[in-house]
KOLDRENKE-647978 format. One record per residue (C-alpha): residue in one letter; x, y, z. Coordinates in steps of 0.02 Angstrom, whole numbers, plus 50000, padded with zeros to 5 digits. Example, Ala and Ser with C-alpha at 12.3 -4.5 7.8 and 13.67 -1.06 7.14 Angstrom:
% residues 2
a506154977550390
s506844994750357
This chain:
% residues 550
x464405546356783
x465265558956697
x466295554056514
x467935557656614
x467515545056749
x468165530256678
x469875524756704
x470105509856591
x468995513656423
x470055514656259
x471055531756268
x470675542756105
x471045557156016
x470415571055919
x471055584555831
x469745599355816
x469555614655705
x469145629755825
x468865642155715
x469855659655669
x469485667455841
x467535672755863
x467165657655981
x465335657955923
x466035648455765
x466235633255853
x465385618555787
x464155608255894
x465035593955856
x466675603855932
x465745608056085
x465075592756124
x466685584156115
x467695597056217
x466405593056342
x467195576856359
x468915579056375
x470255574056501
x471845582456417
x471765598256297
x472975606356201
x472505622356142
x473335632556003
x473385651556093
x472205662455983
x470725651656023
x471325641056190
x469995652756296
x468505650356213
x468745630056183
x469265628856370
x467425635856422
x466735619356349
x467635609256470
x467525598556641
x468185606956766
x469695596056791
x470035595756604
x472265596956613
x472815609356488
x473885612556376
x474285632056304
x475655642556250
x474415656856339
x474165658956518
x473085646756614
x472225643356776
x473185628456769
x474715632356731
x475375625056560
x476055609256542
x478225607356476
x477735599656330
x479365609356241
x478645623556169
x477285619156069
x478405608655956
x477585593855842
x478635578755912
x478605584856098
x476455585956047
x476435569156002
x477295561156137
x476225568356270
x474625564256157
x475405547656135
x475685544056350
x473965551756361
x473085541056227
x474005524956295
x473465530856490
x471535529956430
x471245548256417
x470335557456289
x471425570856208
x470815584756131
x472035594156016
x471155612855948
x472005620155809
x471425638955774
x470665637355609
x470545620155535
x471665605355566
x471435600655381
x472385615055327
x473765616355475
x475495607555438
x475915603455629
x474215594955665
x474505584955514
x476295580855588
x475535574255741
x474125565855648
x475535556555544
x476465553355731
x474715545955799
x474355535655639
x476235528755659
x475865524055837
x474455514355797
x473415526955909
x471475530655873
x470865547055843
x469635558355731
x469685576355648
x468295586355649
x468585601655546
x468105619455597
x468135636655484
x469865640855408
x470585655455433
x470795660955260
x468915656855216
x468165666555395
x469185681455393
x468635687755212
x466895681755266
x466915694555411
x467915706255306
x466375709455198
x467645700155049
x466725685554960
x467925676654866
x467035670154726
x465945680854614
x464475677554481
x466135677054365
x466515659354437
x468275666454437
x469745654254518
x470315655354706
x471905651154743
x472765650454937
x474445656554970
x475755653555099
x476635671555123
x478075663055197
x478425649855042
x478205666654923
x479685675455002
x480545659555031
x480725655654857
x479315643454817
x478705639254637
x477045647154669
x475575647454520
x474665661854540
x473415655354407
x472665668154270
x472785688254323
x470895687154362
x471065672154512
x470625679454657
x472185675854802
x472095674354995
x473515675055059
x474085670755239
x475495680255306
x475935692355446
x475975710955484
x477775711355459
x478035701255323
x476425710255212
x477325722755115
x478635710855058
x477235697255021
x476555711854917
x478085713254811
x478495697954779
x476665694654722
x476925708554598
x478905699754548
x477545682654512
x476485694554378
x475145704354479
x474725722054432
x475595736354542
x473695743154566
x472895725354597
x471635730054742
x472095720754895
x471305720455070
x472375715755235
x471305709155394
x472135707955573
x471245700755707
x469855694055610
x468335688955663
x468445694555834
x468045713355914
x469695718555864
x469745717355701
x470385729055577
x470305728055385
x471385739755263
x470885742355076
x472475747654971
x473185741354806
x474875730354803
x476075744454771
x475295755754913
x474885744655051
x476565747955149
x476235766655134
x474425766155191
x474725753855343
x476185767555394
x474815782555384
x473635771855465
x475085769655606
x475225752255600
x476845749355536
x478255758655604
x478365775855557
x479285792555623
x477435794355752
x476915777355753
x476675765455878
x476585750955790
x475665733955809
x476705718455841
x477485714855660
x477035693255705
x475165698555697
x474125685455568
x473595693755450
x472265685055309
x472525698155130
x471345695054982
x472105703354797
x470625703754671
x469425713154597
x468045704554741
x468935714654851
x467845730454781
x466245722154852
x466945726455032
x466185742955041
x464385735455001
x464705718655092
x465525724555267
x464525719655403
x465405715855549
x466565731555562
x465195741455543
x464155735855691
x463735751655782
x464765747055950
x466095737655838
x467665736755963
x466865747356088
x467575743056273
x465885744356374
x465925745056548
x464415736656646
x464325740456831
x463325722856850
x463795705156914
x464265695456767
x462645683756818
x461615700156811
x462225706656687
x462265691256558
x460685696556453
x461435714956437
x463055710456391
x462585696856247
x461535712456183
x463115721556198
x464055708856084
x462715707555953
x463175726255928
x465065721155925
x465445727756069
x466655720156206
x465715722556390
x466675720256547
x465475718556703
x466235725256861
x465175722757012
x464765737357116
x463475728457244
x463865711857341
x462485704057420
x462445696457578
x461175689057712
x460235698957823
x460915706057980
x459565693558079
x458615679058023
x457035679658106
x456015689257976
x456595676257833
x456025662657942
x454395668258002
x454065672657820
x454365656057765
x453395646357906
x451945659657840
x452265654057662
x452195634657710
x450715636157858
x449455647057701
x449605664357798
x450045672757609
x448835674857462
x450345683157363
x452345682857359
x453145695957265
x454835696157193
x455805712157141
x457325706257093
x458235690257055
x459215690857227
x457525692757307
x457195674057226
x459065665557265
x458575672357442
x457075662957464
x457475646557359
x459285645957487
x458015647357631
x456885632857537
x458385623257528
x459015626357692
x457315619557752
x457175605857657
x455735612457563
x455555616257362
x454605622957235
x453125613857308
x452725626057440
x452165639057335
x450555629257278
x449045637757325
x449945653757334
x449935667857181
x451755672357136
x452135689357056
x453755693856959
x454375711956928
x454975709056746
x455445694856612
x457275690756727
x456445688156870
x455015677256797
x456575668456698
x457535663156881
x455815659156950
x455495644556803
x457575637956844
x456795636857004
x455265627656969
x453995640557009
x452935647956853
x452375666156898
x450595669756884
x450875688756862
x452115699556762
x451995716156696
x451075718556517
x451935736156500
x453495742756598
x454655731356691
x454565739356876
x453765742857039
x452445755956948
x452175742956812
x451735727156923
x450525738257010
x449685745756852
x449395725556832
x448925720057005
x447235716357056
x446315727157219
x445835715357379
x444285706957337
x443335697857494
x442395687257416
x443855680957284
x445285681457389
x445215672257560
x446895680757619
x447185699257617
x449355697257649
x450755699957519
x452325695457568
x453535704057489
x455405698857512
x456605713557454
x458245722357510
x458725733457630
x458665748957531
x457135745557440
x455865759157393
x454395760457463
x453325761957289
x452925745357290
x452145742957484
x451035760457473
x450325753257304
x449955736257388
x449175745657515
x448025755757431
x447465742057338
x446895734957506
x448085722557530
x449335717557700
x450975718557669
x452355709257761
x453885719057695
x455395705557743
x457165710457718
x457875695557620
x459505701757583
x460735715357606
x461765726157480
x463215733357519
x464715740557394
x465895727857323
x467635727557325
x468665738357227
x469045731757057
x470695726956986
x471985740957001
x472015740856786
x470045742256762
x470135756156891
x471525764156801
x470415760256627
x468785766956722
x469835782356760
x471135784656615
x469765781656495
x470135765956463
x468165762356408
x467225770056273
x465735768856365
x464975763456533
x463095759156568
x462165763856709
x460535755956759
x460365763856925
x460775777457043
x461685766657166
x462835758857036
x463175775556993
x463795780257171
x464685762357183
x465545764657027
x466285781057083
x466695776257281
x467535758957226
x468315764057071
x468205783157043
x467455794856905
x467425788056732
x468545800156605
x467615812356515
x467985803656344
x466915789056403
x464915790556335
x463845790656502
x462295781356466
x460855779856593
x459355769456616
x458055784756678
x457915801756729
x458125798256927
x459895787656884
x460445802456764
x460175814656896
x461355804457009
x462865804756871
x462615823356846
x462925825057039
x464405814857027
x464835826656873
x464615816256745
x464335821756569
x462465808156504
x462705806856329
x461445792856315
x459465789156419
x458585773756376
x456585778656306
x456095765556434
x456865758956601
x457405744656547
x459245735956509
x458855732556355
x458115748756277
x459735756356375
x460955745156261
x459725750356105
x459895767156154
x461895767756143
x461875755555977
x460795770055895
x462115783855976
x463795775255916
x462975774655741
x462495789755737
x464425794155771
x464755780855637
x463525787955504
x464195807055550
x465965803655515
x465805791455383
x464485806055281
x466155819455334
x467465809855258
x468265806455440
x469005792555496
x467755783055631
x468515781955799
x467905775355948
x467725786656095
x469195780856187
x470435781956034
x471535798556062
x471235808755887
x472945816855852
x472865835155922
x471095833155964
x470445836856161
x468535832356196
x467755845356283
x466235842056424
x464575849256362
């Protein structure tokens, strides 16, 4: 029985630290609460990422959009909060309140913590990383040196509104919370309180996420660099929204920044990359992607649906169940969904595969044959593929093999590789259609404009036919966007389409192919960075600049 089953138990709730936007900075302990809630409220910045850890039928609560549809809870305003946390708590539910940040250090959640505490209504905290401790953390700023200096925290908006603030001694190092708008003011007034003119400050927006963006500057000059950097409104700006958080840090610790920065300068940092994969295929790639601080979007090409007729699937599997099979290959992890929904439509399970050798074309494959119960008894040593598994597989022996037939359950378009390898080995083959692949649907009509407008700095291609699918469903990617390819054959394909490769994986494989762009967009990186430049991703438009196709 699930934790959300119970209608009568004692209704409860907690208020929860989610972090300062990178959702991997949720605790355990956050995650395995969220997992049991019946109500959440979710402040905005992080309401996505907490809402992942939840049932299904979790109600919620967000200023942002939802599936759901939010709740009239007035606004997001403290008393309105606690009433609904209050009917909730008294109804037996378990609410869940996220603050972005922590809720030690937010003055609402401590509103509704007083309301709660009035009420006579249980609850918990459990704290998460603060906002003003994170973002210099991923800024590359640490605020306390070998100099055991003082760090003190300041509220932007009680500066300018008038509040007695102590600064402590000129060498305290100060974070102070504010917003985009509000910075250069905030700057002043810290000066009006005693700081130098030249005190070196730093200014974060979006931080800890793939957008972030740090500016180095001193107190007097920060308004003039963010209006150079076009970020504040200038006469050819286009400015970003003046509410934006922003998390400054004025000390000498911000020096250490340009030896301490290591999330900015990932080599894909803020890089849109476009994967023409399933988001279940493509889950490995992209969480290489994001380790490179890149943001991938997978956009499905292929859709795969049953074969035209059943027969050959269920001959194959009355020949897998009756011993007619010394082998069973699988290619691909649709080849194994095919044959586990025929198992299941059967009745059968894993069980049917004793006494019969089970081959996997790569690491992927093998993984979805374990989640199915089924360990594989061959994978490649050396390349992941068709030419790989047969550099591996063993010729027909009479006298050690009793059964000369590999069945080998594959699409519609397969290759042949595979079968005239098994072949001249000496071996049967009972090549089965187990699925079909035909194009997907045309994506949204904004990714196609993105795919198009170049939108994406780069796009990944790990065969020829996502290649062609790409192009029919969406059209040609701009010629700003890098063109990376998995091997010679799928490169050849993009230059018919006229695409520009930038990028070819050393080996056919998804993962040397995200290797092989990390190593390209630092190479950009190092380039600039050793010219002086600014470092711009691909898709940024350089003023008076026009990339030209090699």
């Amino acid at each position: 029985m699930s934790p959300t089953a119970t209608a009568d138990r004692t209704g409860r709730c907690t208020f929860l630290g989610a972090g300062p936007g990178d959702p991997g900075l949720l605790t355990l302990r956050a995650v395995e609460v969220l997992a049991t809630a019946d109500l959440l409220i979710a402040d905005p910045l992080t309401a996505v990422a907490v809402r992942s850890h939840c049932p299904q039928a979790v109600q919620l609560y967000s200023p942002a959009e939802s599936e759901t549809g939010p709740l009239d809870i007035g606004g997001g305003d403290p008393a309105a909060i606690g009433k609904l946390i209050g009917e909730a708590v008294q109804a037996g539910k378990h609410v869940v309140r996220t603050v972005d940040g922590d809720p030690g250090l937010d003055g609402r959640a401590a509103e509704e913590m007083l309301a709660c505490a009035r009420a006579g209504l249980a609850f918990e905290v459990i704290p998460g990383v603060a906002q003003s401790v994170g973002v210099p953390a991923y800024a590359g700023v640490p605020l306390r040196g070998s100099n055991g200096a003082d760090v003190r925290f300041v509220d932007g908006s009680a500066l300018l509104a008038g509040a007695l603030v102590d600064l402590g001694a000129p060498e305290t190092t100060l974070v102070v919370r504010t917003t985009l708008g509000q910075l250069p003011a905030t700057a002043n007034a810290l000066v009006s309180h005693g700081r130098k003119p030249d005190a070196p400050l730093c200014a974060t927006l979006s931080g800890t996420t793939t957008r972030q963006r740090t500016f180095t500057s001193t107190l007097s000059a920060i308004a003039a660099d963010l209006k150079a950097a076009r970020v504040l409104p200038s006469p050819v700006s286009a400015p970003v929204d003046p509410a934006t958080s922003v998390i400054a840090v004025v000390g000498e610790q911000v020096a250490h920044r340009s030896s301490h920065s290591w999330f900015e300068t990932k080599p894909l940092f803020g890089w849109n990359v476009l994967v023409p994969r399933t988001k279940e295929q493509a889950h490995g790639l992209s969480e290489q992607l994001r380790s490179y601080g890149a943001v991938p979007q997978e956009v499905p090409t292929i859709a795969v649906e049953p074969p035209r007729t059943p027969q050959q699937m269920e001959r194959a599997i009355k020949g897998l169940v009756t011993g007619r099979y010394e082998w069973i290959a699988f290619t691909s992890v649709n080849a194994v969904r095919a044959v586990r929904e025929k198992f299941e439509e059967y009745g059968l399970d894993a069980r049917a595969f004793a006494g019969i050798k089970v081959a996997a074309v790569g690491e992927t494959t093998a993984q979805a044959l374990v989640d199915f119960g089924v360990k594989p008894d061959l994978v490649p040593s050396g390349e992941q593929s068709a030419a790989g598994l047969l550099e591996d597989w063993p010729p027909y022996d009479p006298v050690f093999d009793p059964i000369d037939r590999v069945l080998l359950p594959r699409a519609d378009i397969a290759t042949e590789t595979l079968v005239a390898g098994l072949v001249e080995l000496g071996w049967e083959v009972d090549d089965v259609t187990a699925y079909r692949t035909v194009r997907a649907s045309p994506p949204p009509a904004e990714t196609r404009e993105a795919i198009k407008g170049g939108g994406f700095d780069a796009v990944l291609f790990t065969s020829s036919s996502t290649v062609r699918n790409l192009v029919g469903i969406a059209g040609k990617p701009h010629n700003v966007t890098i063109i990376a390819c998995i091997g010679p054959a799928t490169a050849k394909t993009a230059e018919e389409h006229g695409l520009r490769v930038d990028v070819m994986a050393p080996a056919p494989s998804a993962s040397a192919l995200a290797q092989a762009l990390a190593e390209f967009g630092a190479g950009r990186r190092d380039a600039a960075t050793s010219a002086g430049e600014p470092v711009y991703r691909p898709s940024e438009r350089r003023p008076g600049s026009r990339r030209k196709a090699r």
